[in-house]
C-alpha positions in Angstrom: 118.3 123.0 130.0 119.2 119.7 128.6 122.9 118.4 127.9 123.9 118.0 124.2 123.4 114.0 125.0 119.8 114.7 125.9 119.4 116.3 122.3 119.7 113.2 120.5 117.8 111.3 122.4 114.6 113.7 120.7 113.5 112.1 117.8 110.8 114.4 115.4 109.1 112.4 113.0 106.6 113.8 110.3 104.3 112.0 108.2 102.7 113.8 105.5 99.9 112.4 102.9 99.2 109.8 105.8 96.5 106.8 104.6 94.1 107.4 107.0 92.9 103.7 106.1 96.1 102.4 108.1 96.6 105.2 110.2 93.3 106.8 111.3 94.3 108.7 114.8 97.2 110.8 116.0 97.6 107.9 119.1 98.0 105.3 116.7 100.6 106.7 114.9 102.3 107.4 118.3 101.9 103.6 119.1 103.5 102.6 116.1 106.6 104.6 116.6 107.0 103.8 120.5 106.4 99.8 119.2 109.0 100.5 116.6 111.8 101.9 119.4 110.6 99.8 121.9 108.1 100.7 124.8 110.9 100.6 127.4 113.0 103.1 125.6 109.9 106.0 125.0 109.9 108.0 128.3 107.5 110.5 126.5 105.8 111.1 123.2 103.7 114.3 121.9 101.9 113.7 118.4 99.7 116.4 116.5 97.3 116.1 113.8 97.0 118.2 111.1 95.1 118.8 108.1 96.4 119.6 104.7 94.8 122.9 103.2 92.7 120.8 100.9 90.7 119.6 104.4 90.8 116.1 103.2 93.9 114.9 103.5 96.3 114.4 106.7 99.9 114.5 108.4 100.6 114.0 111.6 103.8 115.5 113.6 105.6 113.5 116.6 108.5 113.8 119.2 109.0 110.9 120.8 111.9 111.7 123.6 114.0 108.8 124.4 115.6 106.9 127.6 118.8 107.0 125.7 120.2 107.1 122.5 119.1 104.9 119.7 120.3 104.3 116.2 117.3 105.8 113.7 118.4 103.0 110.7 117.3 100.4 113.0 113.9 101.9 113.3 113.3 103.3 110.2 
């Protein structure tokens, strides 16, 4: 089990009524997230894709676990 520290390093990011004109695929919304922290400080990502009851439209879920800490205004 991890420490309290370990916690925040776990970042869960949701985006819901995603363009699928800029973001088409689960692993590019992934890459723009681990660009966005930096690739060194991403030890592991896990990003889901799923579809709105309509059937049309999109949102995709991520975690992105972290070497360390970050601050999330920077990113955002």
């Amino acid at each position: 089990m991890g420490t309290c520290s370990d916690q925040r390093s776990v970042y869960l990011i949701t985006y819901s009524h995603s363009d699928l004109e800029i973001v088409n695929s689960r692993e590019q919304f992934a890459e723009i997230w681990v660009k966005a922290f930096g690739e060194q400080l991403v030890r592991q990502w896990a990003c889901s894709c799923e579809k709105h009851q309509d059937g049309i439209n999109v949102h995709y879920h991520l975690a992105l676990k972290l070497t360390r800490k970050a601050r999330w205004k920077a990113v955002r």
